[in-house]
VOPAGU-2260 file (C-alpha; in pm, 1 decimal, decimal comma):
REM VOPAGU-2260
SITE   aa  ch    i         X         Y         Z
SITE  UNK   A    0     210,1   -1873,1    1383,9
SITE  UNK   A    1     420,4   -2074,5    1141,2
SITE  UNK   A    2     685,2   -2187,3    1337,2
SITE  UNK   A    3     960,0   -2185,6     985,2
SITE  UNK   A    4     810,0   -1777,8     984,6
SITE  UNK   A    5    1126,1   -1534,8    1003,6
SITE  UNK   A    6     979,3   -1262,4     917,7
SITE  UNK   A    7     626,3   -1047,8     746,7
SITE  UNK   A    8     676,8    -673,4     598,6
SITE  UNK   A    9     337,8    -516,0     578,4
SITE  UNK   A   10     261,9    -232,2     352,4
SITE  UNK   A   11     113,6      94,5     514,3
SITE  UNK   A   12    -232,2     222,6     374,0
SITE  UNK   A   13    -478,0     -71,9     322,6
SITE  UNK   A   14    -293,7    -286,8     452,0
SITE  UNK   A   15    -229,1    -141,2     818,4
SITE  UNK   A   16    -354,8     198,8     880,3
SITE  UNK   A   17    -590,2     420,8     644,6
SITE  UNK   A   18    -926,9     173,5     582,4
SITE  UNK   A   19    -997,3     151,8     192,7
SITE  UNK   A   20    -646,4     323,6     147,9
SITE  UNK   A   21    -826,4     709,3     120,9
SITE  UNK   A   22    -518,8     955,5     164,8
SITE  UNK   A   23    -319,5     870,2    -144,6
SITE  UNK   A   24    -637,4     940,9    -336,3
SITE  UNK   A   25    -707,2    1253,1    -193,8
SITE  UNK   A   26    -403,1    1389,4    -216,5
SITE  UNK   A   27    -336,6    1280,9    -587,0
SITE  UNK   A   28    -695,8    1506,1    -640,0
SITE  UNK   A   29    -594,6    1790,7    -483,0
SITE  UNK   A   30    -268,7    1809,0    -702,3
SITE  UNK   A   31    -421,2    1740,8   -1030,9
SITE  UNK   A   32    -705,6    1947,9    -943,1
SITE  UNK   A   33    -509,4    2242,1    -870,3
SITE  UNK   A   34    -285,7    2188,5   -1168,4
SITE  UNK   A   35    -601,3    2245,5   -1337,6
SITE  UNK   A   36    -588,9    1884,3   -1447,2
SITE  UNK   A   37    -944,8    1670,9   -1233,1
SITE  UNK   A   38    -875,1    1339,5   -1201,1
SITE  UNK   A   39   -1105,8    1069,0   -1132,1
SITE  UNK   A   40   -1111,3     860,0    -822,0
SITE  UNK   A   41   -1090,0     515,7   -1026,0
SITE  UNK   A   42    -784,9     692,2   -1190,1
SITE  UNK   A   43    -562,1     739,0    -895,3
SITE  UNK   A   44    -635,8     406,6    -775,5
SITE  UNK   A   45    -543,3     238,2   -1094,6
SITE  UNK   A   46    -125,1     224,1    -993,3
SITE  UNK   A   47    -176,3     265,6    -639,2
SITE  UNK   A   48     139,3     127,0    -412,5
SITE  UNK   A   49     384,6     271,5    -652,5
SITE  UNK   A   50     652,2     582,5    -533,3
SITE  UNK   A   51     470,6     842,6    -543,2
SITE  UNK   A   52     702,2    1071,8    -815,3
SITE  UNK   A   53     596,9     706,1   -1043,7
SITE  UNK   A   54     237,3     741,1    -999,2
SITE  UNK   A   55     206,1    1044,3   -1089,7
SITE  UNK   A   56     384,7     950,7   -1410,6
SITE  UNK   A   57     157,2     717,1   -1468,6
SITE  UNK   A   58    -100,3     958,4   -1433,0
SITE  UNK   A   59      21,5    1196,4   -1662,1
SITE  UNK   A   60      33,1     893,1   -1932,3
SITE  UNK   A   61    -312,4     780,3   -1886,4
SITE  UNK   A   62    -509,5     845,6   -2192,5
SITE  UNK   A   63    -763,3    1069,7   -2095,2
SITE  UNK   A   64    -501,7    1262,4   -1818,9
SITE  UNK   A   65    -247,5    1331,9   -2102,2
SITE  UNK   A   66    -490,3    1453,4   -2346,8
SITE  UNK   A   67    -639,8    1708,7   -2081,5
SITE  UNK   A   68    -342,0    1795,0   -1974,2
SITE  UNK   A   69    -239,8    1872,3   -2286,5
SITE  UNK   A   70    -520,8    2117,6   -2358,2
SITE  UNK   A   71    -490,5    2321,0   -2055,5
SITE  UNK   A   72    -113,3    2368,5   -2047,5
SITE  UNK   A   73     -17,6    2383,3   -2420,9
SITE  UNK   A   74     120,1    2034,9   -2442,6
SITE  UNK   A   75     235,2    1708,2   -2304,7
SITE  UNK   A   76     346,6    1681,1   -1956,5
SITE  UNK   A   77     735,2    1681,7   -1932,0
SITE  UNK   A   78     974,8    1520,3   -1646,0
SITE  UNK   A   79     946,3    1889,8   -1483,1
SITE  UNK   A   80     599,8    1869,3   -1539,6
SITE  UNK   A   81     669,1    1569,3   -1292,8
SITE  UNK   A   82     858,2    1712,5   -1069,1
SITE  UNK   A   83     638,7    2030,8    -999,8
SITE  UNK   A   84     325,7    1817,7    -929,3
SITE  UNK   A   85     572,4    1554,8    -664,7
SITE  UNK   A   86     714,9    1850,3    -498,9
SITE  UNK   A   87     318,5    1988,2    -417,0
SITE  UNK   A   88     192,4    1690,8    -331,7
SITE  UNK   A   89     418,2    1585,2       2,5
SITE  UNK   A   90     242,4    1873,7     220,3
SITE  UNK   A   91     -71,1    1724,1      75,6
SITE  UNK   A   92      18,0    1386,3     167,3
SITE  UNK   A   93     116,8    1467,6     543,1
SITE  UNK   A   94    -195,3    1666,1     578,9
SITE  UNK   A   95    -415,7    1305,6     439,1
SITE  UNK   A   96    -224,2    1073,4     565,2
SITE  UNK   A   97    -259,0    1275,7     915,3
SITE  UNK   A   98    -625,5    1230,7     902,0
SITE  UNK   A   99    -623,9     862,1     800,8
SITE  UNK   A  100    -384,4     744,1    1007,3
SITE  UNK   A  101    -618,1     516,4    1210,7
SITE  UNK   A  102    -496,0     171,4    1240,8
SITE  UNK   A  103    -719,0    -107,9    1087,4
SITE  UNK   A  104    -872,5    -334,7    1390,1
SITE  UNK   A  105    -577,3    -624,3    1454,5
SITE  UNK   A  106    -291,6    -479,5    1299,6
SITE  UNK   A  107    -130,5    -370,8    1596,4
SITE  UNK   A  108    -208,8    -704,3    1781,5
SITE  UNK   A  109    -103,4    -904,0    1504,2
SITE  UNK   A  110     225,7    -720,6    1480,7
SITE  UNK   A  111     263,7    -746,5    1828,1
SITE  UNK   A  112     209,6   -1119,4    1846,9
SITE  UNK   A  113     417,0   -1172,5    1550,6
SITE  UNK   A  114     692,1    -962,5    1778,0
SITE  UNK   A  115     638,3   -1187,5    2085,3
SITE  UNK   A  116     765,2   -1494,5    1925,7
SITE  UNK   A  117    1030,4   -1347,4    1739,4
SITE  UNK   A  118     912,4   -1260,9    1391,5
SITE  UNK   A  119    1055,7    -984,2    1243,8
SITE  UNK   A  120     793,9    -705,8    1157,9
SITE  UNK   A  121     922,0    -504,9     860,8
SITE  UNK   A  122     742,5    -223,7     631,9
SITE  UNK   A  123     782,2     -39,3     378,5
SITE  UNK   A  124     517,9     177,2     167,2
SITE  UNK   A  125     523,7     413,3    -181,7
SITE  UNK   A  126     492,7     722,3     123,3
SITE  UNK   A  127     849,6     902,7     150,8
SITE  UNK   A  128    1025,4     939,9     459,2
SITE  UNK   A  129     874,1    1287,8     465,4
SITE  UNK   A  130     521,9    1195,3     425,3
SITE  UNK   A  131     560,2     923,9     736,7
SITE  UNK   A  132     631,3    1203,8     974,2
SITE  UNK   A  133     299,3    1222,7    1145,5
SITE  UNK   A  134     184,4     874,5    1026,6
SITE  UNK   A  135     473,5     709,3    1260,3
SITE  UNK   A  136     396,7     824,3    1602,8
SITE  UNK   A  137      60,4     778,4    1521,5
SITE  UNK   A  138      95,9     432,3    1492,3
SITE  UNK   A  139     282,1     380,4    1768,1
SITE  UNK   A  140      55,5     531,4    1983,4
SITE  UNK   A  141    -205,7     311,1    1885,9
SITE  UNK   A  142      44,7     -11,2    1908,2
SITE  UNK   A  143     181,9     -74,9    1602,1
SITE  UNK   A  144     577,4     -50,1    1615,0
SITE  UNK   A  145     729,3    -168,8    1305,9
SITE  UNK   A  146    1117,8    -295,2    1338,2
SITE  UNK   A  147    1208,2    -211,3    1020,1
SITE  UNK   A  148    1047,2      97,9     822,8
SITE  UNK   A  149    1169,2     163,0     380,1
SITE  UNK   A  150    1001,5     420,6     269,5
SITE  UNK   A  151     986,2     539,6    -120,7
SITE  UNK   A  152    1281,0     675,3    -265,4
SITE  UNK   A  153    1526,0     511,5     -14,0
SITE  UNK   A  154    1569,2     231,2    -305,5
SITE  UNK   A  155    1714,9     288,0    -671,3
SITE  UNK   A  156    1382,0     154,1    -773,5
SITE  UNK   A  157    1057,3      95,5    -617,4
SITE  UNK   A  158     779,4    -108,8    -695,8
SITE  UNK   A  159     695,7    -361,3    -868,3
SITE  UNK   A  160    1036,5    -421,8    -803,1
SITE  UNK   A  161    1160,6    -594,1    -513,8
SITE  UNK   A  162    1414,1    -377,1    -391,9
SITE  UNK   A  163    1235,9    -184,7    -115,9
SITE  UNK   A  164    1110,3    -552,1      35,4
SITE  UNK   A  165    1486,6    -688,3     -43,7
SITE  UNK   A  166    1638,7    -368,2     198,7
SITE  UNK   A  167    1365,6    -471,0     461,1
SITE  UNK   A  168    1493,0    -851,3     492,6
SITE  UNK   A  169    1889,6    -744,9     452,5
SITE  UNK   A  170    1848,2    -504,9     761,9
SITE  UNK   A  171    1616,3    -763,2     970,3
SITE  UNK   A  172    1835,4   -1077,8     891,7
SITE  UNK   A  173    1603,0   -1257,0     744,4
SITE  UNK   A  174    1689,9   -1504,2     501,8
SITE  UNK   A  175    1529,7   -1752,5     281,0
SITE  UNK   A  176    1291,0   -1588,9     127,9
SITE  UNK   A  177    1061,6   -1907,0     175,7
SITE  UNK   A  178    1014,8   -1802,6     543,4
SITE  UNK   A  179     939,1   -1420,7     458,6
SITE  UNK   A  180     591,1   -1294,2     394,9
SITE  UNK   A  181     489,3    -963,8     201,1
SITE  UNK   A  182      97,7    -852,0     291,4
SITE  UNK   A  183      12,1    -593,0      58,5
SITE  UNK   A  184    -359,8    -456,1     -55,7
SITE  UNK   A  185    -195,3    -345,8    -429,9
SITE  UNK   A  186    -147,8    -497,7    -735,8
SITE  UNK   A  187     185,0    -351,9    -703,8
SITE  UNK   A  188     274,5    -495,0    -379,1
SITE  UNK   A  189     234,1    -802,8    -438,6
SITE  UNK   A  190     411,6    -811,0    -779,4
SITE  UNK   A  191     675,0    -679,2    -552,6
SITE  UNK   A  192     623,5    -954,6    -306,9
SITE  UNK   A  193     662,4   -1237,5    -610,8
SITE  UNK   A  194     944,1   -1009,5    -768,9
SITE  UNK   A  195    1145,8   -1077,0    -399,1
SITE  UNK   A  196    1076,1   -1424,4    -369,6
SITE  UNK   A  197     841,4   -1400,4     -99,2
SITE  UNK   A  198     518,5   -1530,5       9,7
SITE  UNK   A  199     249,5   -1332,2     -95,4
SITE  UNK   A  200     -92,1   -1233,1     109,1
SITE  UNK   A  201    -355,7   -1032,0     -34,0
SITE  UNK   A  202    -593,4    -792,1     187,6
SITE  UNK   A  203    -894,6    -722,6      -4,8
SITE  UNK   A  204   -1195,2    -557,9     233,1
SITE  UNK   A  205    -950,4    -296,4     383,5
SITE  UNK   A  206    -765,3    -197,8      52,9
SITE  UNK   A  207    -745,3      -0,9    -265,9
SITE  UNK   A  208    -904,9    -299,5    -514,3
SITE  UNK   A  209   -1249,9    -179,7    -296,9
SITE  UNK   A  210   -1128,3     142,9    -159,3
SITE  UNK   A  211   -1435,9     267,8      87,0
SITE  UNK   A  212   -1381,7     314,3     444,9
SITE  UNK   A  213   -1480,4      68,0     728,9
SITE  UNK   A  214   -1805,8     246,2     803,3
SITE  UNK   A  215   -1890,9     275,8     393,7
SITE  UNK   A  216   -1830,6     -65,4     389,7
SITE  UNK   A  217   -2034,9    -188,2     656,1
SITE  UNK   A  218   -2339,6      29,3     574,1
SITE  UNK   A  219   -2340,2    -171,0     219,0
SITE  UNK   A  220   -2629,7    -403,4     182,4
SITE  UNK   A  221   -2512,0    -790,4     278,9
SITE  UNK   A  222   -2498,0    -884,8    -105,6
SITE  UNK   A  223   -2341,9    -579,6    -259,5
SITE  UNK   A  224   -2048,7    -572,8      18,0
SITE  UNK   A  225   -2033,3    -953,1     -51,2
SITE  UNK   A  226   -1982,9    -881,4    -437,9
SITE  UNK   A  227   -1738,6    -642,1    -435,3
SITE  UNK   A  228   -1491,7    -792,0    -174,2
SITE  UNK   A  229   -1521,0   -1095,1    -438,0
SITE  UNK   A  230   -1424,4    -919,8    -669,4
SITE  UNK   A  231   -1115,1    -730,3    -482,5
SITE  UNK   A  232   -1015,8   -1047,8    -406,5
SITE  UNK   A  233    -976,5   -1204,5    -770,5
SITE  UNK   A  234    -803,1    -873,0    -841,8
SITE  UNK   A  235    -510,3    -978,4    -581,1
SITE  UNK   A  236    -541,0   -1327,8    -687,2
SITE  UNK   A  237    -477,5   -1209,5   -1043,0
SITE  UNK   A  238    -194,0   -1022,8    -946,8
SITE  UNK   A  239     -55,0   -1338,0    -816,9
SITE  UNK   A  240    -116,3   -1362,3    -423,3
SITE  UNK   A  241     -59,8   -1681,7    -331,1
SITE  UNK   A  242    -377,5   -1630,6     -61,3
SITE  UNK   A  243    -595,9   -1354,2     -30,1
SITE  UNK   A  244    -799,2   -1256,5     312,8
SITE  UNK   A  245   -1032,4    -963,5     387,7
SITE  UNK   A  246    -775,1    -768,1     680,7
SITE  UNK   A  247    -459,0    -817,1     832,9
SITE  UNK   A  248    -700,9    -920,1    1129,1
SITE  UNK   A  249    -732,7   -1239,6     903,0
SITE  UNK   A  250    -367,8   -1323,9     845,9
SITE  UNK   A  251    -314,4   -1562,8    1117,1
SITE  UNK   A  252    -556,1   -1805,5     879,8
SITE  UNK   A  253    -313,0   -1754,6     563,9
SITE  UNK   A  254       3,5   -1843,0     753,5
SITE  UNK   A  255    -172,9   -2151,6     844,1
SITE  UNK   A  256    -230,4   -2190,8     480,6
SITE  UNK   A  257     102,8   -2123,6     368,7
SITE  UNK   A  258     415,0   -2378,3     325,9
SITE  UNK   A  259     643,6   -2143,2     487,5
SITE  UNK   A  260    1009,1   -2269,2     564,0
């Protein structure tokens, strides 16, 4: 561990628990299909990481979403429109996020070592408070024990801003930002990440840019699981990680990497 390091907030699915980040995504198809609105897998990855009242805004103004949404219910989705789908889709979240709430191999040693020699282990995820009920004890039963948890809504704004990483530091005590680290599996996170000031660390194998489980992953053939963690990783590094590994299992290597301090 860097010894400069104050302190690392992880996001939640991807990054921590939830291999190939799976619950968001099925919840966000259960919503829209019930709303009589299918969406496609691809679709509700494309702004995973953000609040989830945002993302489904952002579904509702893809292309292809508004236009059948617009033939089944008479017109273009409005801020109720909005509001109905957000307030079905928490029960739908708890219910995913219950099932997926396995943590990804190392994260809760990792968060535990980083506890050991002082590091501040915050988090904070696009989940609201509500949707982290079950997710939480979870977690700590399998090890991981966060010190600092910001959950989606808690924030004027959410990502890609940096508020929700900003309110992790303040109530940790951890200052400069050059000895903070965001590790994030979304676009979105780590925008947030650079937005803060922080450094940046990219999980690609375990994270929405490839989105399949551990054991869909590993029954890939050599080449083809080769391919497309390549190319999950050049999606973080386009979004501006400063390094990218495969799992948090990898992170002490990026630390090493990084000129924290």
């Amino acid at each position: 561990m860097h010894p400069g390091l104050k302190a690392i907030v992880f996001d939640w699915a991807g990054t921590m628990i939830d291999f190939g980040s799976r619950a968001p995504v099925v919840a966000l198809c259960r919503v829209f299909e019930q709303a009589g609105v299918p969406i496609r897998e691809a679709e509700a990855r494309a702004d995973m990481g953000m609040a989830k009242r945002d993302h489904i805004r952002a579904l509702l103004g893809n292309p292809r979403v508004a236009k059948t949404w617009a033939a089944r219910h008479g017109g273009a989705a409005s801020e109720g429109d909005v509001a109905a789908l957000f307030g079905s889709i928490g029960p739908m979240m708890r219910e995913a996020a219950r099932d997926c709430a396995e943590l990804i191999p190392g994260a809760a040693d990792i968060a535990g070592r980083l506890q050991d020699r002082g590091v501040a282990v915050g988090s904070c995820t696009g989940y609201t408070r509500e949707m982290m009920v079950d997710i939480l004890p979870r977690a700590a039963e399998q090890g991981y024990r966060p010190d600092m948890l910001v959950c989606a809504g808690e924030t004027p704004q959410g990502r890609p801003s940096p508020l929700m990483l900003w309110k992790n530091l303040v109530e940790l005590g951890a200052w400069p930002a050059s000895a903070c680290v965001k590790v994030d599996d979304a676009e979105v996170g780590i925008a947030e990440g650079r937005a803060a000031g922080v450094w940046t660390v990219g999980v690609a194998a375990s994270g929405n840019a490839l989105g399949l489980s551990r054991e869909a992953l590993a029954a890939l053939a050599p080449e083809d699981r080769a391919e497309r963690i390549a190319r999950a990783r050049a999606i973080l590094t386009d979004a501006g990680a400063h390094v990218v590994i495969d799992t948090v299992a990898d992170l002490p290597t990026a630390l090493r990497e990084l000129p924290i301090g």
